[in-house]
C-alpha positions as CSV (number, residue, x, y, z in Angstrom):
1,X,-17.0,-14.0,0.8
2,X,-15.4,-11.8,3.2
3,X,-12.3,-9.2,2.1
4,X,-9.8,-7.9,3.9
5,X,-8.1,-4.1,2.6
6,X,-5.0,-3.2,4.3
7,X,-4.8,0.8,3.8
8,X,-2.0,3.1,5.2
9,X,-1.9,6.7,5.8
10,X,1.4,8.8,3.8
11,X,2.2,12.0,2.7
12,X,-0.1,13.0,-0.1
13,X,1.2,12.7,-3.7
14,X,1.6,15.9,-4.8
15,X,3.4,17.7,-1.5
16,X,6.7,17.9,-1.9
17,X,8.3,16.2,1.2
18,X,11.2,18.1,3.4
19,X,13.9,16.4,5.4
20,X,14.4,17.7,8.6
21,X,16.8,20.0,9.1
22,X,19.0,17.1,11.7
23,X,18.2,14.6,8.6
24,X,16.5,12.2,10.9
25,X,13.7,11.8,8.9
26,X,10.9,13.9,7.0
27,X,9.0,16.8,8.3
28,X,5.4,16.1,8.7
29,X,4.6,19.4,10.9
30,X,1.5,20.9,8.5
31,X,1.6,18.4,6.0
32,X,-1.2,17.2,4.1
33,X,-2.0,13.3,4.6
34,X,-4.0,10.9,2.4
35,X,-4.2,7.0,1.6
36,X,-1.7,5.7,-0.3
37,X,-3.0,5.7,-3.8
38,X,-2.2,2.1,-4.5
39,X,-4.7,1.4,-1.1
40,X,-7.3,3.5,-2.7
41,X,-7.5,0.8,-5.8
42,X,-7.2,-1.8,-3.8
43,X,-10.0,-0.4,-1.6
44,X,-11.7,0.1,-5.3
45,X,-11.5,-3.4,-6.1
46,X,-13.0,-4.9,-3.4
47,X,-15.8,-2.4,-3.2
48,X,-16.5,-3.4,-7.0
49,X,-16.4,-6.9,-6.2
50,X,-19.0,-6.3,-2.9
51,X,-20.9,-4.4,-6.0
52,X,-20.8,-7.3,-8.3
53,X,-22.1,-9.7,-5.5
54,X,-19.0,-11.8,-5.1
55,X,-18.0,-9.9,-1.8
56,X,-20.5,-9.9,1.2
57,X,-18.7,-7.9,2.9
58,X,-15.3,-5.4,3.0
59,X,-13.2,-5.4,6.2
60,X,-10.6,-2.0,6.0
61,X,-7.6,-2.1,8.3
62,X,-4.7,-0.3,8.9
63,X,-1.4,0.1,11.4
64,X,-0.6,3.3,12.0
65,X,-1.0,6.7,14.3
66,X,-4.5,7.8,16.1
67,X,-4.8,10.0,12.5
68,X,-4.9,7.1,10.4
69,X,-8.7,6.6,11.5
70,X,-9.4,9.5,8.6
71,X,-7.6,7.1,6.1
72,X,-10.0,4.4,7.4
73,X,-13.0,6.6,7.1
74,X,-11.7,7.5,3.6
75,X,-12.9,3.8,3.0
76,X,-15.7,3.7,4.3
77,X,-17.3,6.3,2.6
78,X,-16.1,4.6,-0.7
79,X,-17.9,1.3,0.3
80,X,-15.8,-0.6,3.0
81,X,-18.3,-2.0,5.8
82,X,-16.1,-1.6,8.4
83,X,-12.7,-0.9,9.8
84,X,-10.1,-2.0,12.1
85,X,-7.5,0.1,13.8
86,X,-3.9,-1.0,15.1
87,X,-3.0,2.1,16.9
88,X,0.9,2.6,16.7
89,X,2.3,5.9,17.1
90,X,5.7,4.8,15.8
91,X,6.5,4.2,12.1
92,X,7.0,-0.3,11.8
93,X,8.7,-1.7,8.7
94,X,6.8,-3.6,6.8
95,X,8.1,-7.0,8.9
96,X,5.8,-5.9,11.9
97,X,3.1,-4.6,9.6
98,X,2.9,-8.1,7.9
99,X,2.6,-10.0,11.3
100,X,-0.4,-7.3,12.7
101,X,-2.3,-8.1,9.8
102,X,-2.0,-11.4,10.4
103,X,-2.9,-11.5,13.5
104,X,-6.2,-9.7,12.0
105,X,-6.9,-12.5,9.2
106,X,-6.8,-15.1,12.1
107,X,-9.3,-13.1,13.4
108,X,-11.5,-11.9,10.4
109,X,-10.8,-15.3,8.5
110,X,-11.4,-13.4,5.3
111,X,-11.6,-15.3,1.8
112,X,-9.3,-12.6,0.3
113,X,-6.9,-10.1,1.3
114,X,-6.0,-6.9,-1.1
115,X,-3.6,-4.8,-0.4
116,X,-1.4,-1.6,-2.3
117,X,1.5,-3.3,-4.2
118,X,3.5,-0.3,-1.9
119,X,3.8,2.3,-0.5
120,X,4.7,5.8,-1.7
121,X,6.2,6.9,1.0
122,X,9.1,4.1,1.8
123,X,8.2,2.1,-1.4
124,X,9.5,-1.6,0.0
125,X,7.3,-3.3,-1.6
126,X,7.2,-6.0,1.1
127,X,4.5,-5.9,2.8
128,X,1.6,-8.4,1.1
129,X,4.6,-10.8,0.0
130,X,5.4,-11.0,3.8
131,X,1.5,-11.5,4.7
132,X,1.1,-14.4,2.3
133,X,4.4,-16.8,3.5
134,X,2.8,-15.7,7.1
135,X,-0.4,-17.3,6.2
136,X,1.3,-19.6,3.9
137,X,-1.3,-18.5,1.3
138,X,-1.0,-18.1,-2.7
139,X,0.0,-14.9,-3.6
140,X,-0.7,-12.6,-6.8
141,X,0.9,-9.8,-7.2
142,X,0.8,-6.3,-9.3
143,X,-2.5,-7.1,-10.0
144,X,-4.1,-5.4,-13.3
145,X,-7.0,-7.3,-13.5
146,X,-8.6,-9.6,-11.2
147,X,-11.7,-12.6,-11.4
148,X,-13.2,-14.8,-8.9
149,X,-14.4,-17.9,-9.9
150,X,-16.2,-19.9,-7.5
151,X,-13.3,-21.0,-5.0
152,X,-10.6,-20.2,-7.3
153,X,-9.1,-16.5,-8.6
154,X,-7.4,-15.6,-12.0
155,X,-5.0,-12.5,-11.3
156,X,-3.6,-11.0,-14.3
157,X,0.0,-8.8,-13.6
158,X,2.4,-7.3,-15.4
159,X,5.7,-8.2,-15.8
160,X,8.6,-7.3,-17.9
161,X,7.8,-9.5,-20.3
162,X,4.2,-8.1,-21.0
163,X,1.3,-9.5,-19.0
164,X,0.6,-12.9,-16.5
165,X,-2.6,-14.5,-15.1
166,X,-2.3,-16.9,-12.3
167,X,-4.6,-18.9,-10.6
168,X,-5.0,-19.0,-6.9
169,X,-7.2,-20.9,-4.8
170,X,-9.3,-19.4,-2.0
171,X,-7.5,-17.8,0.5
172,X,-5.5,-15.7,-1.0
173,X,-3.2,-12.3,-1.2
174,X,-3.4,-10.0,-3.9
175,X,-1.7,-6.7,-4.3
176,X,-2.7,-4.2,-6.5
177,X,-1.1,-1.9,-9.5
178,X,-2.0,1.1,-11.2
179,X,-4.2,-0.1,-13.8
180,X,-6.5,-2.4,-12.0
181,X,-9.4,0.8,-11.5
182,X,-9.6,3.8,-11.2
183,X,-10.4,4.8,-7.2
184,X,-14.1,6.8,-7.0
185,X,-14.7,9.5,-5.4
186,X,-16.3,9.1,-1.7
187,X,-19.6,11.6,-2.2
188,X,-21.1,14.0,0.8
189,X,-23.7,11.6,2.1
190,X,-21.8,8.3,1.9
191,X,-19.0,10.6,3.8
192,X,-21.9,11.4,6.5
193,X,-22.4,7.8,6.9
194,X,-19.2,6.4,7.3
195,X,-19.0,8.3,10.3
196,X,-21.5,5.8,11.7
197,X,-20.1,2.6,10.4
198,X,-17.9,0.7,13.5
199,X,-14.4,0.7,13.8
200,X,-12.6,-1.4,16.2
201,X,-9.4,-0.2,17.5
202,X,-6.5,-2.2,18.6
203,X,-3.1,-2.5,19.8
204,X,-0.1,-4.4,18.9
205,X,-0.5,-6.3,22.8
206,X,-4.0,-7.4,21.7
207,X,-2.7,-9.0,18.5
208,X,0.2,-10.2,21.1
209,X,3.0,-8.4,19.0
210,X,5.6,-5.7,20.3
211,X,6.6,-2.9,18.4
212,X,10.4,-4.5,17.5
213,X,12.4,-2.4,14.6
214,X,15.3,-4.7,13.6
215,X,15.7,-1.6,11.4
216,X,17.2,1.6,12.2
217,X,17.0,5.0,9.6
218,X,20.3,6.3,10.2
219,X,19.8,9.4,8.2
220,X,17.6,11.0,5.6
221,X,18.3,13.5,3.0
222,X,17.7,14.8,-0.4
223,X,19.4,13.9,-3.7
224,X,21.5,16.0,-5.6
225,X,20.2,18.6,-7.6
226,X,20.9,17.7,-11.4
227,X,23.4,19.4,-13.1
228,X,22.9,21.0,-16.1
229,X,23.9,19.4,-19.4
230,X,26.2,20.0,-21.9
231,X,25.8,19.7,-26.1
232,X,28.3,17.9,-28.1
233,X,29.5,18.8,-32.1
234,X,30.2,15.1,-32.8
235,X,30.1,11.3,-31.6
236,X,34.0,11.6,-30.7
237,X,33.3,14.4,-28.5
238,X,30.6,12.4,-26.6
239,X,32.6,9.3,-26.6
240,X,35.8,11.4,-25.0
241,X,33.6,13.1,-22.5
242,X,32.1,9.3,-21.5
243,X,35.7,7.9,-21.3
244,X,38.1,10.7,-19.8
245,X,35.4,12.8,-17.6
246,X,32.5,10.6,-16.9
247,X,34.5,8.0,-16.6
248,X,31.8,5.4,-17.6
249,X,33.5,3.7,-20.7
């Protein structure tokens, strides 16, 4: 069985982002960027299931800038095979993301696509659900635990009400959430040879796409900075700030 791990390159998790000072989107000059960490687990996943022998083999791809090859050798050294690169210089909503990595299943005709259930940097949230009416596949997603059973898959995920397992048949799209694994860490000599596994690179032409928007980010800034709060001496104090200066009862 063949997997397919969509990964994308964002701002690591623990920079605090700036908005440019026009507001027309975040400053990136001298930031540091990683994998999203929900594309590390699902990279995880499908390394552990190459592991356990279900998977013969794990196919990494992304869409993104020329840097996003470190993001795909990232994966490698944790386990993926091989990668494939969508070169965009541009930042696609999730729309045109969803329709390049179709374009690669047709291609790759993999048995199961993983993906991050988002990403940290826009956090839509759109991107695998898209992938899977595309391919008119079954879909599972915020995954916390996942089997594969022959031709079918169970996929456990949370939802309000506590915990769900579905069962898919083979194809399918799963995305992943925080506690499916915990992501390893790539060591030095599997870091040295991911620098020799292949990675195709591509453009949106050869998957016959153009880079259309249909979106436009008017402007970007930061929220408010909390105000301090203030202590009450009794319930009808509260309930008279609420009403007459809050406003909210």
């Amino acid at each position: 069985m063949k997997i397919l791990v969509s990964v994308k390159r964002v701002v690591d998790y623990a920079v605090k982002v700036r908005v440019k000072p026009d507001g027309s989107g975040i400053d990136l000059n001298n930031v540091k960027m990683s994998m999203n960490p929900f594309c590390e687990i699902a990279v995880e996943e499908a390394v552990r299931l190459k592991e356990s022998k279900v998977a013969s083999e794990v196919v990494v791809a992304t869409v993104g800038p020329s840097q996003s090859s470190e993001q795909i050798r990232t994966a490698l050294a944790m386990g993926a095979d091989r990668g494939i690169h969508v070169q965009v210089e541009q930042e696609l909503p999730p729309s045109v993301v969803s329709r390049a990595l179709k374009g690669i299943v047709l291609k790759e005709k993999p048995s199961l696509v993983i993906l991050g259930k988002q990403a940290i940097d826009d956090d839509c949230n759109q991107t695998g659900q898209m992938l899977a009416q595309l391919l008119d596949w079954p879909q599972g997603t915020f995954a916390s635990k996942i089997k594969v059973d022959g031709e079918k898959l169970q996929v456990t995920r949370e939802v309000d009400r506590g915990l769900e397992t579905l069962e898919l048949r083979l194809p399918a799209v799963v995305t992943c959430d925080l506690r499916l694994n915990e992501p390893r860490y790539a060591t030095l000599p599997n870091i040295m040879k991911a620098k020799k596994k292949p990675v195709e690179k591509l453009g949106l032409k050869d998957l016959n796409l153009e880079p259309s928007h249909g979106i436009e980010t008017l402007s970007v800034f930061e929220p408010p900075k909390r105000q301090g709060g203030n202590k009450v001496e009794s319930v009808a104090e509260l309930i008279d700030k609420l009403r007459n200066e809050a406003k909210v009862i």
